[in-house]
PDB file of N, CA, C and O in Angstrom:
ATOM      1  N   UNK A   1      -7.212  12.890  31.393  1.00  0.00           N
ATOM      2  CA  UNK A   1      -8.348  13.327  30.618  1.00  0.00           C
ATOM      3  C   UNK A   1      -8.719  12.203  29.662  1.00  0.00           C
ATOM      4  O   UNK A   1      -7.922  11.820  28.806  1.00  0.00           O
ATOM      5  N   UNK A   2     -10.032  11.630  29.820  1.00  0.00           N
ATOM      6  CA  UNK A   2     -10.006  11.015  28.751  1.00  0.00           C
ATOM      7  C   UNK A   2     -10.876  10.961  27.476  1.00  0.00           C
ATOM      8  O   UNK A   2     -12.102  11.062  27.514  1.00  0.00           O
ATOM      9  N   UNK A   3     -10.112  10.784  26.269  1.00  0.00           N
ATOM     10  CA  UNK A   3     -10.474  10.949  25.224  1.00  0.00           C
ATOM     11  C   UNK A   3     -11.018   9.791  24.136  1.00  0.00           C
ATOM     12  O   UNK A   3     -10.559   8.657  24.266  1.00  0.00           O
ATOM     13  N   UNK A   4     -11.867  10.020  23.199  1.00  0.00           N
ATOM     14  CA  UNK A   4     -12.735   8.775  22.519  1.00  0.00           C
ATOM     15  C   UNK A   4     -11.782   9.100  21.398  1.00  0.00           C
ATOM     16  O   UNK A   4     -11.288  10.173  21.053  1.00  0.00           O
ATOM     17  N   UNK A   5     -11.659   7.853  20.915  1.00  0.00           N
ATOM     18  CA  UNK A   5     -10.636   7.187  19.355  1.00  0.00           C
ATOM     19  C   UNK A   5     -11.769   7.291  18.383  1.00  0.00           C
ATOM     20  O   UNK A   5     -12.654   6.454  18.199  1.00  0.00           O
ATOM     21  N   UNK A   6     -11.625   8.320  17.853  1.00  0.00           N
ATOM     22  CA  UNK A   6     -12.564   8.137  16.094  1.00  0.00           C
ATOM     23  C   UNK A   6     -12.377   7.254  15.631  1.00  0.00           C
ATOM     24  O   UNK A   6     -11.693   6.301  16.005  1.00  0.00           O
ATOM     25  N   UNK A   7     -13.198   7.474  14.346  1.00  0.00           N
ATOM     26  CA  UNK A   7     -12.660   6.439  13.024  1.00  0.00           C
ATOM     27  C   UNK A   7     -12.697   7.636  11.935  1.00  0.00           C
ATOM     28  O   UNK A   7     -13.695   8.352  11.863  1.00  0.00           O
ATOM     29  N   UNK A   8     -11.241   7.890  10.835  1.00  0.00           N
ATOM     30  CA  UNK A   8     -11.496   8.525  10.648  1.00  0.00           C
ATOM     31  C   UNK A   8     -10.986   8.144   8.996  1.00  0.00           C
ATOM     32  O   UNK A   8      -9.783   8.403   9.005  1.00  0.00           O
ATOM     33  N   UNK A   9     -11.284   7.754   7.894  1.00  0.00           N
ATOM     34  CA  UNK A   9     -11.077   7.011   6.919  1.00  0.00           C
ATOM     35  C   UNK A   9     -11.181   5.308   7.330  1.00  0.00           C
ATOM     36  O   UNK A   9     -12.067   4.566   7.754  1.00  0.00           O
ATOM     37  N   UNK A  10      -9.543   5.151   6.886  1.00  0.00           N
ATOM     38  CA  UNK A  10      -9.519   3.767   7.193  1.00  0.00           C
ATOM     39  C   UNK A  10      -8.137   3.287   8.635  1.00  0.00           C
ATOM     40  O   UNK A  10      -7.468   2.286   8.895  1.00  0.00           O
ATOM     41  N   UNK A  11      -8.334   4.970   9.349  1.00  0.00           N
ATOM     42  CA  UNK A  11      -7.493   5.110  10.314  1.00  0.00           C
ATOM     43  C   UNK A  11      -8.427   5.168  11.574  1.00  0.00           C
ATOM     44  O   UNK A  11      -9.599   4.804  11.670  1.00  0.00           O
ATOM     45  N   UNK A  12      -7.538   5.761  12.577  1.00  0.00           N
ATOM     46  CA  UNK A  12      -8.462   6.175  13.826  1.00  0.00           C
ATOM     47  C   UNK A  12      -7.830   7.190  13.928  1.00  0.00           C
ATOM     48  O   UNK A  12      -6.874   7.484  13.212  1.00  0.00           O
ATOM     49  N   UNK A  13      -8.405   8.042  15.081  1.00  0.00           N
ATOM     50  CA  UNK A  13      -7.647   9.486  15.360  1.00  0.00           C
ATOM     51  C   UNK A  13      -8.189   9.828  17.301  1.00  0.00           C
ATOM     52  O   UNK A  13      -9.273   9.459  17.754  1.00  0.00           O
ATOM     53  N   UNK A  14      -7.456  10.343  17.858  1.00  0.00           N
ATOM     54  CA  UNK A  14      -7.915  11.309  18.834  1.00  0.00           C
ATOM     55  C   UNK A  14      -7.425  12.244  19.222  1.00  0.00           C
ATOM     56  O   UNK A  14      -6.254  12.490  19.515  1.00  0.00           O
ATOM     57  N   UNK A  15      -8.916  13.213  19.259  1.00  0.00           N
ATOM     58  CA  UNK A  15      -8.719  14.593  19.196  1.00  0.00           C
ATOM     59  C   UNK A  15      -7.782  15.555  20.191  1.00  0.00           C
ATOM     60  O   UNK A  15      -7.603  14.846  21.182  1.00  0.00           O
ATOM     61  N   UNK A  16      -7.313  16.428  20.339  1.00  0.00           N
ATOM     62  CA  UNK A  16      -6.896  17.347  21.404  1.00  0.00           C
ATOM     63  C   UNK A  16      -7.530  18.193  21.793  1.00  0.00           C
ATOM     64  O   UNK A  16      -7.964  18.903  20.886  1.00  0.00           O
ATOM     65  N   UNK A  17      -7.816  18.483  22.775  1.00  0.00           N
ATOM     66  CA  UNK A  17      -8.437  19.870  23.388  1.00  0.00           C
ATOM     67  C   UNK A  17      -8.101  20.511  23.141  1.00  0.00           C
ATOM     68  O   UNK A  17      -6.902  20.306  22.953  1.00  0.00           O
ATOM     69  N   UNK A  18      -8.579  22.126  22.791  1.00  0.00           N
ATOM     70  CA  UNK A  18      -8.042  23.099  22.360  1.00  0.00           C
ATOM     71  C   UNK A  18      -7.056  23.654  23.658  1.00  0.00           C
ATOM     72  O   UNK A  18      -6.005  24.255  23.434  1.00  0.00           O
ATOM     73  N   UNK A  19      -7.405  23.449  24.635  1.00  0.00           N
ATOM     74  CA  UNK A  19      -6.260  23.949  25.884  1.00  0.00           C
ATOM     75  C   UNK A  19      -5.137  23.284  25.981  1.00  0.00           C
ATOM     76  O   UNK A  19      -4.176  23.744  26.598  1.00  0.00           O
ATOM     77  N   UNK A  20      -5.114  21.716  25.178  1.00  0.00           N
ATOM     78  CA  UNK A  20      -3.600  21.012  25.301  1.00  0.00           C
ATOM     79  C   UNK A  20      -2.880  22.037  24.060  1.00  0.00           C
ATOM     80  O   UNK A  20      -1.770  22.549  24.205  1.00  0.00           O
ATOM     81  N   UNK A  21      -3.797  22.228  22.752  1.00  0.00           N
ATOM     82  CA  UNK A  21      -3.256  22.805  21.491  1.00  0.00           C
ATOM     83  C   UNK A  21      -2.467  24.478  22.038  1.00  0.00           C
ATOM     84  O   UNK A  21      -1.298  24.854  22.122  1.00  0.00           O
ATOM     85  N   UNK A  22      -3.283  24.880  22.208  1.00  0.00           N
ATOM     86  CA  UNK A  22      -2.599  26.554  22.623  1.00  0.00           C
ATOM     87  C   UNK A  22      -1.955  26.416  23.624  1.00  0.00           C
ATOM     88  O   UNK A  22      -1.135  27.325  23.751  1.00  0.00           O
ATOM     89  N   UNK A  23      -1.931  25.319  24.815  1.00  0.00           N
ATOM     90  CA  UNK A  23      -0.317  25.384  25.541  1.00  0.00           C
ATOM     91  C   UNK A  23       1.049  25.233  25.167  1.00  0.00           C
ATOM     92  O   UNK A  23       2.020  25.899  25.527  1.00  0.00           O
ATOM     93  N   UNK A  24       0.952  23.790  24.019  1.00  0.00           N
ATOM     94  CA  UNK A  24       1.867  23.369  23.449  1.00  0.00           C
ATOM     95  C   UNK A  24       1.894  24.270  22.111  1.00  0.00           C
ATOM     96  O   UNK A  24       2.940  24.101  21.485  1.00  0.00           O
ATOM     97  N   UNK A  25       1.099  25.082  21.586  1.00  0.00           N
ATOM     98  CA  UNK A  25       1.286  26.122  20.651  1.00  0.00           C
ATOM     99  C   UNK A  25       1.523  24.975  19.472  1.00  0.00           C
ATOM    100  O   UNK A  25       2.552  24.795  18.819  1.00  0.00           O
ATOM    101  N   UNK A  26       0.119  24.169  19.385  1.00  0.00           N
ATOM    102  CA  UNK A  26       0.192  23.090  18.376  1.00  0.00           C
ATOM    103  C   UNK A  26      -1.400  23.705  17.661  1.00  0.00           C
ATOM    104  O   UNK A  26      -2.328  24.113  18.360  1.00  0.00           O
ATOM    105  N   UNK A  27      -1.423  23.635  15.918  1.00  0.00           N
ATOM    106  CA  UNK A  27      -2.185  24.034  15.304  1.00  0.00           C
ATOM    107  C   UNK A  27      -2.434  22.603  13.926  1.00  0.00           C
ATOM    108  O   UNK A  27      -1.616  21.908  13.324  1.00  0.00           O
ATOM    109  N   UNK A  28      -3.694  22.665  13.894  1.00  0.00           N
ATOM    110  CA  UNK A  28      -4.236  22.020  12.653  1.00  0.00           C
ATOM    111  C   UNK A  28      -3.266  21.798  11.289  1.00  0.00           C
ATOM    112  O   UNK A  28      -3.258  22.736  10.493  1.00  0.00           O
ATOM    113  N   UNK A  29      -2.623  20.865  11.041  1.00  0.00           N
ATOM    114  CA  UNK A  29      -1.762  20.775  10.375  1.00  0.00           C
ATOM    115  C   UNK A  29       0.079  20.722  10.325  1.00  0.00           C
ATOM    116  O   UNK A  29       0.922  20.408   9.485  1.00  0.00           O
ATOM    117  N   UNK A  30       0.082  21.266  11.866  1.00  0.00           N
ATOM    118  CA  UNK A  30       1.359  20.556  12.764  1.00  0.00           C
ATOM    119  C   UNK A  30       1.659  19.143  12.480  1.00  0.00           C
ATOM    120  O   UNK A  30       0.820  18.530  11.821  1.00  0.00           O
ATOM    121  N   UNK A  31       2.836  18.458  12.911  1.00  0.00           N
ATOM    122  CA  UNK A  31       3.351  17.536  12.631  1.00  0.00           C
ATOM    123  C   UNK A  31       3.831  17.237  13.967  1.00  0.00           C
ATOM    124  O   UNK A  31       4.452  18.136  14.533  1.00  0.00           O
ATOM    125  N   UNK A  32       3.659  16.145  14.569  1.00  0.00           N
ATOM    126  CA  UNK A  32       3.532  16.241  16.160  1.00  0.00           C
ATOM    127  C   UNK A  32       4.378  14.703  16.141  1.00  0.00           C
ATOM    128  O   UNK A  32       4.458  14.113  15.064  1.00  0.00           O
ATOM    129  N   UNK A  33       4.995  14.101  17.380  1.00  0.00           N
ATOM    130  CA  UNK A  33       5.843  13.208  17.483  1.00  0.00           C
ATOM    131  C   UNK A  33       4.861  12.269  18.319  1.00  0.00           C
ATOM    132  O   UNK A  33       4.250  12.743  19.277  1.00  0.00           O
ATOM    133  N   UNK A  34       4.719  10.956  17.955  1.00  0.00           N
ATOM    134  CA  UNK A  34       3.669   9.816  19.027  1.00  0.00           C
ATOM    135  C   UNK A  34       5.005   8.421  18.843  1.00  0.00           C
ATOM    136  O   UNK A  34       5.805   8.014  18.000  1.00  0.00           O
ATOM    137  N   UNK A  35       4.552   8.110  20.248  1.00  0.00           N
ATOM    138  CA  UNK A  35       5.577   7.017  20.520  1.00  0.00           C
ATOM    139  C   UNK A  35       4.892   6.260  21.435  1.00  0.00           C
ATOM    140  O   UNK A  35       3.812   6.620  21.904  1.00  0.00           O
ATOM    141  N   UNK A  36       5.493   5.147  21.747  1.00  0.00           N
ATOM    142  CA  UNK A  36       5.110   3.708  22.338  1.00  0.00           C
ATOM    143  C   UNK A  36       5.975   3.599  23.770  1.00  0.00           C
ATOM    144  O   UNK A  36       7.121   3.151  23.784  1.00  0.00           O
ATOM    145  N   UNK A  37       5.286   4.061  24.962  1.00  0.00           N
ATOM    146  CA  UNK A  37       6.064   3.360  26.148  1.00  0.00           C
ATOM    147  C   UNK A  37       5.277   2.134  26.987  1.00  0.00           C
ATOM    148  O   UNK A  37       4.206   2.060  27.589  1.00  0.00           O
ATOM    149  N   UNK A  38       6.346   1.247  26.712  1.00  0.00           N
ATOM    150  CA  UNK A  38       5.595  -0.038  26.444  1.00  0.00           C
ATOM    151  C   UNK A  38       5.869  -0.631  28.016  1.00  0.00           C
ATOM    152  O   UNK A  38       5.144  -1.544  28.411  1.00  0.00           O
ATOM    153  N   UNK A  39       6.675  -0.220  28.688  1.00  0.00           N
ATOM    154  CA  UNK A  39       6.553   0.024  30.273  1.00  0.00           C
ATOM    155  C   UNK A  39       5.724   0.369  30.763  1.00  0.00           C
ATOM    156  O   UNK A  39       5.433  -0.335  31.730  1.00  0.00           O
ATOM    157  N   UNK A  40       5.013   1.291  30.579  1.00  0.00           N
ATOM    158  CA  UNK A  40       4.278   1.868  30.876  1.00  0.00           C
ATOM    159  C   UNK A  40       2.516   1.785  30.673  1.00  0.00           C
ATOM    160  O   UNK A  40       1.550   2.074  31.380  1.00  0.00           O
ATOM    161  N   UNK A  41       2.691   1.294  29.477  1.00  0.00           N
ATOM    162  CA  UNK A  41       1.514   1.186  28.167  1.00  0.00           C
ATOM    163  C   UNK A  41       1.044   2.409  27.690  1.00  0.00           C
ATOM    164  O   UNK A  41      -0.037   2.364  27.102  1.00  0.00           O
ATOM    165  N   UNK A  42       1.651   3.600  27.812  1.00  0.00           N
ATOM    166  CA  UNK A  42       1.512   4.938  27.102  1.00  0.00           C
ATOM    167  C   UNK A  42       1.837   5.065  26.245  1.00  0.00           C
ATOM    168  O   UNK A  42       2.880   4.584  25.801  1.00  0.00           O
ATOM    169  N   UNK A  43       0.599   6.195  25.325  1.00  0.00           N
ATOM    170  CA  UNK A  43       0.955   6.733  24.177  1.00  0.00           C
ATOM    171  C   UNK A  43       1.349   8.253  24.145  1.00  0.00           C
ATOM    172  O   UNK A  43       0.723   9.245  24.518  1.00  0.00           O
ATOM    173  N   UNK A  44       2.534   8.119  23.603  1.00  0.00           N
ATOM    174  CA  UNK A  44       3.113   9.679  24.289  1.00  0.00           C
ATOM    175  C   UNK A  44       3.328  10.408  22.880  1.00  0.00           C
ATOM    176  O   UNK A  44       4.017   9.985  21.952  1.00  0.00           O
ATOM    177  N   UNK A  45       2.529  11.691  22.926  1.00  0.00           N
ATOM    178  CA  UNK A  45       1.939  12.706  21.860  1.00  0.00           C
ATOM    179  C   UNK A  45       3.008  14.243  22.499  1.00  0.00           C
ATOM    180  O   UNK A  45       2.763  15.037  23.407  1.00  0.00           O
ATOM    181  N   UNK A  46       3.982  14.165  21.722  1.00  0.00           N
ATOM    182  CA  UNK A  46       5.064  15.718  21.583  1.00  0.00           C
ATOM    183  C   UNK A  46       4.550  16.546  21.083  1.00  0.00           C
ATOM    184  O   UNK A  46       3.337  16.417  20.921  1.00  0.00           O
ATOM    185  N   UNK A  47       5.150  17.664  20.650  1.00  0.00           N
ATOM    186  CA  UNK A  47       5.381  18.485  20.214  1.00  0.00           C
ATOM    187  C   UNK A  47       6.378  18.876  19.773  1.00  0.00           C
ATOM    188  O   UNK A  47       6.094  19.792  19.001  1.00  0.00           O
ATOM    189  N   UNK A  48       7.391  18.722  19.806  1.00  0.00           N
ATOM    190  CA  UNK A  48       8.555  18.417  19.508  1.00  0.00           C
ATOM    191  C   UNK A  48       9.271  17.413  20.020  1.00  0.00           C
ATOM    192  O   UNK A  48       8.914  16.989  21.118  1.00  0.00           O
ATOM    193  N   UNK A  49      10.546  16.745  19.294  1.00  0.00           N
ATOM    194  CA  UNK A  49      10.610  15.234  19.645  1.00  0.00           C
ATOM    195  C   UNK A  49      11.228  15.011  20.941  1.00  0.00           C
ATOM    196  O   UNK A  49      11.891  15.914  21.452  1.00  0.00           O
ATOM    197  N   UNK A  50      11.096  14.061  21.433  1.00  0.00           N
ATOM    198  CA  UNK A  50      11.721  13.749  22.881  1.00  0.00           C
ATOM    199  C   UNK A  50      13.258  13.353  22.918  1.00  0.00           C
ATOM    200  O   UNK A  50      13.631  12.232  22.572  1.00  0.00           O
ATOM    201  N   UNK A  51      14.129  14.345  23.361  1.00  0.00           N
ATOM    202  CA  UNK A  51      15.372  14.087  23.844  1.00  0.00           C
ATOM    203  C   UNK A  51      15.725  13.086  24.235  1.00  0.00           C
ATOM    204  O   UNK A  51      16.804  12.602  23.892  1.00  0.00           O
ATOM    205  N   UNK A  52      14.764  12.413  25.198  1.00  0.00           N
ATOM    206  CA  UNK A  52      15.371  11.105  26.122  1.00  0.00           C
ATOM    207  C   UNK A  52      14.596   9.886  25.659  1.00  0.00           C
ATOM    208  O   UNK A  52      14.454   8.824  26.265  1.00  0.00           O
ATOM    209  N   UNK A  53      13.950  10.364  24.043  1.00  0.00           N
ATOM    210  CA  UNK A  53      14.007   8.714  23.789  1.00  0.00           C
ATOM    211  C   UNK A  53      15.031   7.238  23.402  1.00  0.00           C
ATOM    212  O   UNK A  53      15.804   7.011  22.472  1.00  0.00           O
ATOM    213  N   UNK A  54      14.806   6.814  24.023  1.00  0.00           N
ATOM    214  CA  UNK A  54      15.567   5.435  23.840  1.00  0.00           C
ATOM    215  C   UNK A  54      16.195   5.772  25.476  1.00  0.00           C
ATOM    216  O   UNK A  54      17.374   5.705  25.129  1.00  0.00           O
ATOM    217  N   UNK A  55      16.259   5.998  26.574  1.00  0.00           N
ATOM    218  CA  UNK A  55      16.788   6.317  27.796  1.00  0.00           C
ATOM    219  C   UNK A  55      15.746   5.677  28.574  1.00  0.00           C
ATOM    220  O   UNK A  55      14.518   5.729  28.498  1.00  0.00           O
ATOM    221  N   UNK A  56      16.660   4.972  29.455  1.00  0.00           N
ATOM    222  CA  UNK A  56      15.425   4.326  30.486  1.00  0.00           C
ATOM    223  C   UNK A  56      14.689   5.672  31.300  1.00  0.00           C
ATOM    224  O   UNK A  56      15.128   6.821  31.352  1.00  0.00           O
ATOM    225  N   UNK A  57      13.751   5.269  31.754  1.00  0.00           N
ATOM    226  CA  UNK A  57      12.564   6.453  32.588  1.00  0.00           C
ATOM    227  C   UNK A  57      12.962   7.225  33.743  1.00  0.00           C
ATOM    228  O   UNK A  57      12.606   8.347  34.101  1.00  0.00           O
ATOM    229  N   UNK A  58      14.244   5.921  34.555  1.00  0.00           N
ATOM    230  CA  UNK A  58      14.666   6.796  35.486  1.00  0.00           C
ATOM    231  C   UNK A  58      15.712   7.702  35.264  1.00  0.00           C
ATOM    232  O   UNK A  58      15.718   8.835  35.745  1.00  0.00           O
ATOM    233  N   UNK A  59      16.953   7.056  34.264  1.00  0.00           N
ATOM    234  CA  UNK A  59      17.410   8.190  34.155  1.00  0.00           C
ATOM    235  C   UNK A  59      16.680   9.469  33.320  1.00  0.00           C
ATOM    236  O   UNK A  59      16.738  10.421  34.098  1.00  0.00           O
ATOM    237  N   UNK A  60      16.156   9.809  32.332  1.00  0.00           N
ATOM    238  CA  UNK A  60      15.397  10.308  32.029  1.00  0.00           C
ATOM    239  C   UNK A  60      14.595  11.268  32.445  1.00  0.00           C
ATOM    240  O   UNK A  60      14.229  12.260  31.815  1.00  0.00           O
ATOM    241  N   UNK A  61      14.155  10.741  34.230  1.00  0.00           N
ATOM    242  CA  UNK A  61      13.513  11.602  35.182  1.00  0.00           C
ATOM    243  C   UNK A  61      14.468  12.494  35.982  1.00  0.00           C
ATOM    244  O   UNK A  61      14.221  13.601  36.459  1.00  0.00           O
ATOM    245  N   UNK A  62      15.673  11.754  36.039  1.00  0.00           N
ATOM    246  CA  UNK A  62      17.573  12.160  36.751  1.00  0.00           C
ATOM    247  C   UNK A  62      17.072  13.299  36.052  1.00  0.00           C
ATOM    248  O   UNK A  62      16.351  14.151  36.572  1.00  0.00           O
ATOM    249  N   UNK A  63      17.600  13.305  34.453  1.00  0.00           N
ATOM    250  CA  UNK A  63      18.184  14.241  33.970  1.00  0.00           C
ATOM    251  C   UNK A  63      17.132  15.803  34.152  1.00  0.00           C
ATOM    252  O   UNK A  63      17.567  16.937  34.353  1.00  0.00           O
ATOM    253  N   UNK A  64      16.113  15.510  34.047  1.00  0.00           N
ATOM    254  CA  UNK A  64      15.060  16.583  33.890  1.00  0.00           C
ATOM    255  C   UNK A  64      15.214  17.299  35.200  1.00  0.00           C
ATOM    256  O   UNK A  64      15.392  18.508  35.350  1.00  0.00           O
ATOM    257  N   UNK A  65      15.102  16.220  36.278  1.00  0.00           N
ATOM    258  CA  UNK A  65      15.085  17.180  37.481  1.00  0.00           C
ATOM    259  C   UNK A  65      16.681  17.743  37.531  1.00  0.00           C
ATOM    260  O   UNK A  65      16.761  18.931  37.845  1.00  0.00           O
ATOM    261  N   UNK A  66      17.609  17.243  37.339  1.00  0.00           N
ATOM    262  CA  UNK A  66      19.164  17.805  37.559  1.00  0.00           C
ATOM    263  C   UNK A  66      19.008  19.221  36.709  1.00  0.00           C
ATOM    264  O   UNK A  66      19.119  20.287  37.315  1.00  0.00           O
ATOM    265  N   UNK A  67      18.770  19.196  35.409  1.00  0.00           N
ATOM    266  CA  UNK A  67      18.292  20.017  35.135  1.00  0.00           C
ATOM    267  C   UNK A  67      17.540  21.274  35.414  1.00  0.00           C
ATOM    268  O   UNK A  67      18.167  22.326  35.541  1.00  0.00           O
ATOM    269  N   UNK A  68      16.623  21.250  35.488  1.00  0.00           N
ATOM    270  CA  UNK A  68      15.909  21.959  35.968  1.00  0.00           C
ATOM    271  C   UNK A  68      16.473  22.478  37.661  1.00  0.00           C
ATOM    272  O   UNK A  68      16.447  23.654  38.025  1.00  0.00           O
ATOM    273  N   UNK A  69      16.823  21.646  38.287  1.00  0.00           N
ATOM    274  CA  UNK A  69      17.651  22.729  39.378  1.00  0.00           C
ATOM    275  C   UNK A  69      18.979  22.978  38.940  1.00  0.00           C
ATOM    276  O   UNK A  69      19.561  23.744  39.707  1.00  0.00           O
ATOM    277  N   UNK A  70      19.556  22.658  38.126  1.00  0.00           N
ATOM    278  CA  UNK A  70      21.097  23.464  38.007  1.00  0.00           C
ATOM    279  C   UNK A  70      20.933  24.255  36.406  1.00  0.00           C
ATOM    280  O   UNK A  70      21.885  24.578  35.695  1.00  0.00           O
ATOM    281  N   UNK A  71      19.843  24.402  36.166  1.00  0.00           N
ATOM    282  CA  UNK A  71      19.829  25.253  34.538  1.00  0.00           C
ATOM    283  C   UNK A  71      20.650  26.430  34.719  1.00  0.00           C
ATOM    284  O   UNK A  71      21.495  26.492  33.826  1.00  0.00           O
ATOM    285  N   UNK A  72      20.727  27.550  35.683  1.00  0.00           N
ATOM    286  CA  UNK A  72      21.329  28.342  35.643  1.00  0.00           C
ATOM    287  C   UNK A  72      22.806  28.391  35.487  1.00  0.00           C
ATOM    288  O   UNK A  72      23.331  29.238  34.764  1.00  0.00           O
ATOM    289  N   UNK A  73      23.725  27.196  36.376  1.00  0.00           N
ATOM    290  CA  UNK A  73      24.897  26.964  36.365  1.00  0.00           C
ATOM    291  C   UNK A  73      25.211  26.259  34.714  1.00  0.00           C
ATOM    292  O   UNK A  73      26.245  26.587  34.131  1.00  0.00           O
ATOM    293  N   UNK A  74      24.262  25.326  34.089  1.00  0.00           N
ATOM    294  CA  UNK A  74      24.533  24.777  33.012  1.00  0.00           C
ATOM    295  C   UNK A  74      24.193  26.249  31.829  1.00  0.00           C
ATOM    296  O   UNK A  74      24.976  26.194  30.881  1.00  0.00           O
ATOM    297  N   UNK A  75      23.862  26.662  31.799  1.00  0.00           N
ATOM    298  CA  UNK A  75      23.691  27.993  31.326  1.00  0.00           C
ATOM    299  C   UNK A  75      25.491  29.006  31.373  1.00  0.00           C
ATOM    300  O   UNK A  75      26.246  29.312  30.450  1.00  0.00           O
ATOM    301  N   UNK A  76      25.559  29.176  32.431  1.00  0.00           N
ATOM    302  CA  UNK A  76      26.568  30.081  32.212  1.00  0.00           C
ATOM    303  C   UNK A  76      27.746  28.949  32.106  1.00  0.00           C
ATOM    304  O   UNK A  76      28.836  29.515  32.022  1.00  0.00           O
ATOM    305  N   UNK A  77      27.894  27.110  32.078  1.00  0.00           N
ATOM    306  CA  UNK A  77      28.813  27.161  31.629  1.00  0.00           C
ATOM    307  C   UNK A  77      28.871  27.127  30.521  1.00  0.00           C
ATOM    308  O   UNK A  77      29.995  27.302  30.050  1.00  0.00           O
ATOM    309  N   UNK A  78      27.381  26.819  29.271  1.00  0.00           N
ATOM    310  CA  UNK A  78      27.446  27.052  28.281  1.00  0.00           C
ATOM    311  C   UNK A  78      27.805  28.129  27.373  1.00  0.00           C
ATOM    312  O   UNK A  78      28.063  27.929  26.186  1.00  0.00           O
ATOM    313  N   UNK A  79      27.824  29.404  27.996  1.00  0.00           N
ATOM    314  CA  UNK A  79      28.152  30.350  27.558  1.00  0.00           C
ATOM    315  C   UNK A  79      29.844  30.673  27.686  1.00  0.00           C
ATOM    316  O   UNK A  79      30.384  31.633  27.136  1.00  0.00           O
ATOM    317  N   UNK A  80      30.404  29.871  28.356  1.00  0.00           N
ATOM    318  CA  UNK A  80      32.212  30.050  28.671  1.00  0.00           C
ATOM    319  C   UNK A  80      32.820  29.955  27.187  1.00  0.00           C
ATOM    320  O   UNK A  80      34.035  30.038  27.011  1.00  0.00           O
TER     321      UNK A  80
END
């Protein structure tokens, strides 16, 4: 999606769509996490902060997908 860079004092700003805001359940006056992937040349806008920063991309991508298919087993061993 792309978005235009204000000027907004003696800063810049760009805006969010209201459909990125109510997915991520982010509101006017939130405090949101922006970082530099310089691999990449992305500017990466959280919502809450990123776990796997400072982790290279692939592992990073490892962990999410391992995750996400074994959540259930990591789940009940968290609960032992």
């Amino acid at each position: 999606m792309l978005q235009k860079v204000i000027k907004v004092g003696n800063s810049s700003a760009v805006t969010l769509p209201k459909q990125i805001l109510e997915e991520f359940k982010i509101k006017a006056g939130d405090q949101v996490y922006v970082e530099l992937d310089h691999s990449t040349s992305a500017v990466i806008i959280s919502a809450k902060e990123n776990p796997y920063k400072g982790v290279s991309p692939d592992i990073a991508a490892w962990t999410k997908k391992f995750i996400e298919k074994n959540r259930k087993a990591l789940e009940d061993l968290a609960n032992l």
